[in-house]
C-alpha positions in Angstrom: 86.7 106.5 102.3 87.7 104.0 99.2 89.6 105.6 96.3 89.0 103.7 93.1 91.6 104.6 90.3 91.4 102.9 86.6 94.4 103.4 84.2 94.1 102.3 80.7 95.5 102.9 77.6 92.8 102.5 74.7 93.8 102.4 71.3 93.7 105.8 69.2 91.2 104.4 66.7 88.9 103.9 69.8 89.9 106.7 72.0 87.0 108.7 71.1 84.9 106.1 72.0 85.8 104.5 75.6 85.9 108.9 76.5 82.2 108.7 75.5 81.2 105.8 76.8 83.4 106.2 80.0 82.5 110.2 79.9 78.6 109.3 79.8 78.9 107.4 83.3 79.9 110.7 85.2 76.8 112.2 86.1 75.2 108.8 87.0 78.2 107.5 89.0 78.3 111.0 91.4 74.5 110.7 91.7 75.0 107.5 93.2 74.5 106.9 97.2 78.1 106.7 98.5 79.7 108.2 95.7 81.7 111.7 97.2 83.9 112.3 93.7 84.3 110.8 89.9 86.6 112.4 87.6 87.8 111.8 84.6 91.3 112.3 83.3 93.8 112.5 80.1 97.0 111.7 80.4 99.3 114.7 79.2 102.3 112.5 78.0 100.1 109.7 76.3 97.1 111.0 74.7 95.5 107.2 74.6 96.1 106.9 78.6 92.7 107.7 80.4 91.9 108.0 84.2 89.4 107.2 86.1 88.6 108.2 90.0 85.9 107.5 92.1 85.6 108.4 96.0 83.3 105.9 97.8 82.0 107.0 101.1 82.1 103.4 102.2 83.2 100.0 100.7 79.6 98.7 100.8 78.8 101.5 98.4 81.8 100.6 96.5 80.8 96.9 96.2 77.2 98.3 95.0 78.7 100.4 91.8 81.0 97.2 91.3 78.2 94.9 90.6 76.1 97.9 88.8 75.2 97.5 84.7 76.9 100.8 84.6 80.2 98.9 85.7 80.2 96.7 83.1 80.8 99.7 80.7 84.2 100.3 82.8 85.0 96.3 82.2 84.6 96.9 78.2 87.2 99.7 78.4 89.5 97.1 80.4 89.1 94.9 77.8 90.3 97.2 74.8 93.4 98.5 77.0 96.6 97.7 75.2 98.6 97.7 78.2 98.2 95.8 81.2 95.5 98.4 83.5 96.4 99.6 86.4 93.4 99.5 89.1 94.1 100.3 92.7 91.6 100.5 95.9 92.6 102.8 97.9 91.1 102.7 102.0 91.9 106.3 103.1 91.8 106.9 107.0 92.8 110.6 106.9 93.0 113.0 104.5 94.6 116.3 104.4 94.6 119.5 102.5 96.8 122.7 102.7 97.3 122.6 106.3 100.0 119.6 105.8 101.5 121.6 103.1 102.2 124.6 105.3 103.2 122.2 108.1 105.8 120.6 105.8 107.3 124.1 104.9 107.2 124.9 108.7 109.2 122.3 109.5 111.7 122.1 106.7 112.3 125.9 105.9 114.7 126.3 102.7 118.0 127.5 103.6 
């Protein structure tokens, strides 16, 4: 699995804006072959800081979604960022869920 994570921070006079445009993408993106998750988040501290997540079954599928016209609507809110984004791609080999939560507290009980 690839995880695809976008950081920006978009000015407030086109916040609303790059959420639409970046909002609009969601239902197309996780109807895409490959695609397993897209979410979009607002950062808590920083109202202007958006997130953006994507889980690719593969990287071919990836690659496909990079080169899409829908991608180029992901480029525009690069472009607008006033800080420096942050994009990261993520290959995941395992993941795990509650199980490695309970594990941890097995094996470091608090005293």
């Amino acid at each position: 699995m690839i995880v695809f994570s976008l950081s920006v921070v978009v000015p407030r006079s086109r916040r609303r804006d790059v959420v639409h445009s970046v909002g609009a993408l969601l239902g197309h993106t996780r109807a895409t072959p490959g695609c397993m998750d897209c979410r979009l988040y607002a950062d808590y501290e920083d109202s202007n800081a958006i997130m953006l997540i994507e889980e690719w079954a593969s990287q071919a599928a990836l690659d496909r979604h990079l080169a899409s016209d829908a991608y180029r609507t992901l480029v525009s809110a690069i472009e607008v960022s006033t800080k420096p984004p942050r994009i990261h791609f993520d290959d995941v080999v395992q993941r795990g869920g509650l199980e490695v939560i309970a594990m941890a507290r097995q094996q470091h009980p608090e005293t």
